[in-house]
C-alpha positions in Angstrom: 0.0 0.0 0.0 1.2 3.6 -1.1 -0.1 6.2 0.8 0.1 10.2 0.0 -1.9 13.6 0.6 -3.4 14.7 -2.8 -5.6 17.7 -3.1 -6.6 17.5 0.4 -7.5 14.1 0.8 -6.0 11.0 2.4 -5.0 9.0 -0.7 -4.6 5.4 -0.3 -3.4 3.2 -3.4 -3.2 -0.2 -4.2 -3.6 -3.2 -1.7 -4.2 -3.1 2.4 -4.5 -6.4 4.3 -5.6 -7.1 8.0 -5.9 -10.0 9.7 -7.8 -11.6 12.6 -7.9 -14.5 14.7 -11.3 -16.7 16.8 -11.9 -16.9 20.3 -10.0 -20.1 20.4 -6.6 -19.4 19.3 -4.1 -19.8 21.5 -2.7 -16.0 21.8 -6.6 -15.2 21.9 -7.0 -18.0 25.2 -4.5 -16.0 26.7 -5.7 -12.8 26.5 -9.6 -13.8 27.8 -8.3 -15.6 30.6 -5.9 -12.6 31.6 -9.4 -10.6 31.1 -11.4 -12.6 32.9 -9.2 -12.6 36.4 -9.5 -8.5 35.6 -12.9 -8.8 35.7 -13.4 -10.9 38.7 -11.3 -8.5 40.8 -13.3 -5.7 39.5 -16.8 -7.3 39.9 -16.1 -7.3 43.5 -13.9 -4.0 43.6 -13.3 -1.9 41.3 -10.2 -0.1 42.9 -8.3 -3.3 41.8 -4.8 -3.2 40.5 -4.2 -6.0 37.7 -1.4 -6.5 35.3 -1.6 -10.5 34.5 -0.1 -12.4 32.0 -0.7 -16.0 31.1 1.1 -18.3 28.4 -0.4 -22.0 27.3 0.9 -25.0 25.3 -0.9 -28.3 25.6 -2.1 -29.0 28.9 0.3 -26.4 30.3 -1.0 -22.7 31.6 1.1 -20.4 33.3 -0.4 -17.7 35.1 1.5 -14.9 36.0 2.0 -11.0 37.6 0.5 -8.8 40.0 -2.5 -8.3 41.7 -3.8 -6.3 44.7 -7.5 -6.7 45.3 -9.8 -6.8 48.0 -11.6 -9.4 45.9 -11.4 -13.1 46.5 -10.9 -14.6 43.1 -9.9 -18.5 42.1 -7.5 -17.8 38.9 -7.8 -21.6 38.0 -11.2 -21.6 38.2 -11.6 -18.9 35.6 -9.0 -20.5 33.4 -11.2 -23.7 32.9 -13.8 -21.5 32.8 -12.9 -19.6 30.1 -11.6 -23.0 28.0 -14.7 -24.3 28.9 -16.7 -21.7 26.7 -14.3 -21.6 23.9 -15.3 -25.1 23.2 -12.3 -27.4 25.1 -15.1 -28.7 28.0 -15.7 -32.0 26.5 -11.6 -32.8 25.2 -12.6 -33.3 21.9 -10.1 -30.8 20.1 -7.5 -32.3 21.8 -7.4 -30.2 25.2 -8.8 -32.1 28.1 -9.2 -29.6 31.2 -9.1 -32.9 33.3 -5.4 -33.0 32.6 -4.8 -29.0 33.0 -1.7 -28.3 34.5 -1.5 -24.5 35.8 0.9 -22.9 37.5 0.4 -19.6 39.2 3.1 -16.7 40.0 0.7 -14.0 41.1 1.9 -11.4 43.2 1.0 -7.7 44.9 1.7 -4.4 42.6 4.9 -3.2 43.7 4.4 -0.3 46.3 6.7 2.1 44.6 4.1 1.8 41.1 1.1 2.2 43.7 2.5 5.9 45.3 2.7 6.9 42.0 -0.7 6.1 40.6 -3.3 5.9 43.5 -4.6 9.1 45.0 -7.2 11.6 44.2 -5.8 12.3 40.5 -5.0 8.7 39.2 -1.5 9.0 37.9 -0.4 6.5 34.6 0.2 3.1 35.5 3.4 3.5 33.2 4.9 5.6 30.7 4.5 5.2 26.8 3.0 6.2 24.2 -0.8 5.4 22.4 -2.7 5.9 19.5 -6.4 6.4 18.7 -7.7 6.1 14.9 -11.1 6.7 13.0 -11.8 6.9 9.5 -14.9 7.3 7.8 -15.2 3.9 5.5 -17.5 1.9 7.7 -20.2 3.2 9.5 -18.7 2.3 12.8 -15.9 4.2 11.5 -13.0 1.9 11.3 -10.8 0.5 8.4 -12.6 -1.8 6.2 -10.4 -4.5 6.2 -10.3 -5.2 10.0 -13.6 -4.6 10.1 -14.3 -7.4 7.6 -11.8 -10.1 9.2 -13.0 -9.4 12.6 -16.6 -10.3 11.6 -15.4 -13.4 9.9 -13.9 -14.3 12.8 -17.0 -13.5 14.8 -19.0 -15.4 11.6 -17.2 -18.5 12.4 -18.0 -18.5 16.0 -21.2 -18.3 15.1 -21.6 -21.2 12.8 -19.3 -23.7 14.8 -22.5 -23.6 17.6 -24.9 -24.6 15.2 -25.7 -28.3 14.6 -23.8 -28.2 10.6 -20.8 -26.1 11.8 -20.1 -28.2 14.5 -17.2 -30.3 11.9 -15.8 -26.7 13.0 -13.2 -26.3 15.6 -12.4 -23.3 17.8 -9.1 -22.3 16.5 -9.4 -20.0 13.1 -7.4 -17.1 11.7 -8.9 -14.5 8.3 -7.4 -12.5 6.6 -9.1 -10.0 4.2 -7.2 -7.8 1.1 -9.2 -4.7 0.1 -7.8 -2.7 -2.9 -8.1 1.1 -2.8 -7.8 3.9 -5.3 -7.5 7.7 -4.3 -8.2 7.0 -0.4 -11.4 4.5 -1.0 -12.0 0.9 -1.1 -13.0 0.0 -4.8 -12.6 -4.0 -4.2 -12.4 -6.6 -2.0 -8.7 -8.3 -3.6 -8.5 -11.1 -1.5 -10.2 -13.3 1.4 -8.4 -15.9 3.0 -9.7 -18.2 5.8 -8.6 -21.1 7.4 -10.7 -23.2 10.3 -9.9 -26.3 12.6 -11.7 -28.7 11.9 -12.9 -32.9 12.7 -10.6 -35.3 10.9 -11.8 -37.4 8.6 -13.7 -33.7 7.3 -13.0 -33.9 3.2 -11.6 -30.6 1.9 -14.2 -29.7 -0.9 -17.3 -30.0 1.5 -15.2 -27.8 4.6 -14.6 -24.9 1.7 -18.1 -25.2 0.5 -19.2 -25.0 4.4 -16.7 -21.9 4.9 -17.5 -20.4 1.7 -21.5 -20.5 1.7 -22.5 -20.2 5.6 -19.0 -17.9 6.8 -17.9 -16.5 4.3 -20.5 -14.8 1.6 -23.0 -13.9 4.5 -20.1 -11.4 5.7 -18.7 -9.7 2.2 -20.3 -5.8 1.9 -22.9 -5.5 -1.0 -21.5 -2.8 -3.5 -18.4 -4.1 -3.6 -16.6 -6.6 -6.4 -14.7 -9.6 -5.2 -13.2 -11.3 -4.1 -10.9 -12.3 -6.9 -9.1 -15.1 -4.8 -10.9 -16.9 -2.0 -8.6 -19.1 0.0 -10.2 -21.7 2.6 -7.5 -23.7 4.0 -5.1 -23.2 1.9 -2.5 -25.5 3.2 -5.1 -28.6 3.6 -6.0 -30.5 6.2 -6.3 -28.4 9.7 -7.1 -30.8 12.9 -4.5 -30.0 15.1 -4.9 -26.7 16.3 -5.6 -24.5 19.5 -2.6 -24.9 22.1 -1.9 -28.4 21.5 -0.6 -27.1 17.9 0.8 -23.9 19.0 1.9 -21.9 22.0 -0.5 -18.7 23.1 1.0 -15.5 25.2 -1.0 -13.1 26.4 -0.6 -9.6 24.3 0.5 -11.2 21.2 -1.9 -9.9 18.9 -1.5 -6.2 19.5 -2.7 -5.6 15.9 -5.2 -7.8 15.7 -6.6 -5.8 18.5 -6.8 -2.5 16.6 -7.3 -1.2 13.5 -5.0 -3.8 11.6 -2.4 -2.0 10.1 -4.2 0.5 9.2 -2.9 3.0 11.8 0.3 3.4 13.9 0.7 1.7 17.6 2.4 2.4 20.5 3.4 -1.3 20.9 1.6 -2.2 24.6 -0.7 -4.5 25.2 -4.3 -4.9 26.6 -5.4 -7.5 28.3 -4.9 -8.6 32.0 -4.6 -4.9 32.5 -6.7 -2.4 35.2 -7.3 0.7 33.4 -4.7 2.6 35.4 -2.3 1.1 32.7 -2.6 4.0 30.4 -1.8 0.9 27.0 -5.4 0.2 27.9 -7.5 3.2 28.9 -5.4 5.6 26.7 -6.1 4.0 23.8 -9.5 3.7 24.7 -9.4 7.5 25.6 -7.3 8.5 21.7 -10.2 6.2 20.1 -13.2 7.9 21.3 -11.4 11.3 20.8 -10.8 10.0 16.5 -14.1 8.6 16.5 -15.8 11.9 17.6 -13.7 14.4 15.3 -14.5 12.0 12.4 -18.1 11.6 13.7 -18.5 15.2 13.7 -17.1 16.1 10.4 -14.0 17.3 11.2 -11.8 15.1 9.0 -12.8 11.9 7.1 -9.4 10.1 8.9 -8.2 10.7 12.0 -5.2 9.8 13.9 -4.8 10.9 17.7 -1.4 10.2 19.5 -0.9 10.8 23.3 2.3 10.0 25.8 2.1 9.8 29.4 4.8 9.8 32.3 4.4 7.2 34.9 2.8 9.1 38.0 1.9 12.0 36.1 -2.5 12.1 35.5 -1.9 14.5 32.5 -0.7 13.6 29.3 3.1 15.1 28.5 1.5 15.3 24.7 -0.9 15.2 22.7 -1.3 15.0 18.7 -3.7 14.7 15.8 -3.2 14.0 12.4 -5.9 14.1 9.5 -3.9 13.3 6.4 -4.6 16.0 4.8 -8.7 15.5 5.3 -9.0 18.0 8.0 -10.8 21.4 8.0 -8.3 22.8 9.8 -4.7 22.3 9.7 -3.8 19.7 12.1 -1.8 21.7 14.4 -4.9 24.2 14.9 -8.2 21.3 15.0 -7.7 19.6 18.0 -7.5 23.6 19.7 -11.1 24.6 18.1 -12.8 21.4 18.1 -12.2 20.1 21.4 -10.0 22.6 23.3 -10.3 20.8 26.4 -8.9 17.5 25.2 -6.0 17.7 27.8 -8.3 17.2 30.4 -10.0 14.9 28.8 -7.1 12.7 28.3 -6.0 12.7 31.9 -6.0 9.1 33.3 -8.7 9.6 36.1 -11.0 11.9 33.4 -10.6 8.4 31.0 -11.2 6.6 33.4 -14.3 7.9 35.1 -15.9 9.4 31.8 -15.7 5.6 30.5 -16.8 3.9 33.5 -13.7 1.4 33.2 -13.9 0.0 37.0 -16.5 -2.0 35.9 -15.8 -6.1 34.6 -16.1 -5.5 30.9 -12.8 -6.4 29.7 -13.0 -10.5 28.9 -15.5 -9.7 25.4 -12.9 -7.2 24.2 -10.2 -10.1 24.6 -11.7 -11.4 20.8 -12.8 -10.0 17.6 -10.9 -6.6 18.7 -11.4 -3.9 20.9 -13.1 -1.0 18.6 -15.2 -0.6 16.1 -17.9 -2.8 18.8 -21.2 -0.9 19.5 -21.3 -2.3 23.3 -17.8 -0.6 24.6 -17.8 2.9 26.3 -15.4 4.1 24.4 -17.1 4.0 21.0 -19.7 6.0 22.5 -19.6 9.5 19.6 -20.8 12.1 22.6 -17.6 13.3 24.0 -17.9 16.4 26.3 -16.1 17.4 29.3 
């Protein structure tokens, strides 16, 4: 993909790609079960401090990092829990929870973090940096081709419940090519998709199942393609989950976002309280993109924000429009929302998006924006 500013608009040529992954692969295991102890410390109090990690292969979880909660949580518990609802209750793809081995290495935030960020003006969990996107080509206002291999991904989910997808298994990955011309999609270039499955399942009727009940049900009307449509490619796919492959929690930072698309500050989500500025401040850059593209200001919008560790406010703030602005970008962000300073400090992020509360394990799969049932999509930003 080329990319260029041409007579004030964002001008994207040629091919873009994104890729997602289901609920059940193995990064994606790691993730919801890091999510899910961060929401059973938060269900019973929300002042919880949580930065967990997890990593799986086979019958082999490990469970660490820090945690200081009133709460009284059973981190095993949710880890079966969470396999459990993936699809790994009954050991048929290969992971029986009877022979779960976890260890745990769980320990309390280090008090030298804690003086920094708890008090009356939440300071960042860490320093870094974050970004926030929006453009205009959906109507949830993210980049089409996440947005299409996210709801694949979804799409399979879907049909491996029912009684004909169940030859599906609960490890899957998409991957979706959109070609654009002068900033907008013109054709969907490529879809690629490849699903566990039962052995003994021949190849020609899995492709026509993918193909007819995944597949075509998710491609945008309007739009020509695809000219390639790859199901399995490689064959055969039984083995899969972590019995195949190893899973880490915050592996799939791109998968996460916008897909490319847009720039990342490299930190991870999951297993984190939203003191962690990763988390909450790019939830924070995400609502402030959405609403300047929401409310006309440009059709794309990137916002980048860097924190100190300790400090609430951010030590800067940026926008760029790509030329689609209708201000320059060093003048928008000071007319349209002159107050975004404030609104970017941690406790303002925090409190505005109600992020004490045990939302975090549904964002651990099919990505974090572009949903209609987190805060943080939500257009109506005011101080």
């Amino acid at each position: 993909m080329s990319a260029s500013v041409e007579h004030g608009r964002w001008a994207v040529d040629g091919l873009m790609t994104a890729e997602a992954v289901s609920d059940g692969h193995p990064d994606k295991i790691c993730d919801q079960i890091s999510d899910a102890i961060l929401d059973a410390c938060l269900a019973e109090d929300p002042q919880s401090r949580v930065a967990v990690e997890c990593a799986i292969k086979g019958s082999l979880l490990a469970i660490v990092g820090e945690i200081t909660t009133n709460a009284t949580i059973d981190p095993i518990a949710l880890a079966r829990e969470v396999l459990r609802d993936i699809g790994h209750g009954d050991g048929r793809w290969g992971l029986d929870l009877d022979g779960l081995q976890v260890l745990t290495a769980l320990t309390r935030q280090s008090p030298e973090i804690a003086q920094g960020v708890d008090g009356a003006d939440t300071g960042a969990g860490d320093q870094g940096l974050m970004y926030g996107f929006a453009c205009d080509e959906t109507p949830e206002l993210m980049p089409l081709p996440i947005s299409l291999a996210q709801a694949l991904m979804r799409r399979q989910r879907t049909v491996r419940l029912t009684e004909e997808g169940a030859v599906l298994g609960p490890d899957a990955k998409a991957q979706v090519t959109v070609r654009y011309e002068e900033g907008r999609p013109v054709a969907i270039d490529t879809v690629a998709l490849s699903t566990q499955h039962v052995a003994g399942l021949g190849l020609g009727r899995l492709r026509r199942l993918v193909e007819e009940r995944i597949i075509l049900p998710v491609l945008p009307e309007g739009l020509p393609g695809p000219m390639r449509l790859l199901i399995n490619p490689a064959g055969s796919f039984v083995l899969g989950g972590p019995v195949a492959d190893a899973g880490l929690t915050g592996r799939k930072i791109i998968v996460d976002t916008y897909g490319g698309y847009a720039r990342h500050g490299g930190g991870a989500f999951s297993g984190k309280d939203p003191t962690k500025v990763d988390r909450s401040a790019a939830y924070g850059a995400r609502q402030l993109a959405k609403h300047l593209v929401a409310a006309g200001w440009a059709r794309a919008c990137e916002v980048r924000v860097a924190y100190a560790i300790g400090r609430a406010e951010p030590v800067a703030i940026g926008v760029e429009t790509f030329g689609t602005g209708r201000l320059p970008d060093g003048e928008l962000l000071a007319e349209a929302v002159p107050n975004a300073p404030a609104l970017l400090r941690t406790a303002s992020i925090i409190q505005r998006l109600r992020l004490g509360r045990p939302i975090y394990r549904k964002t651990a799969t099919f990505g974090h924006f572009g949903r209609a049932d987190m805060p943080w999509e939500n257009e109506a930003l005011a101080g």
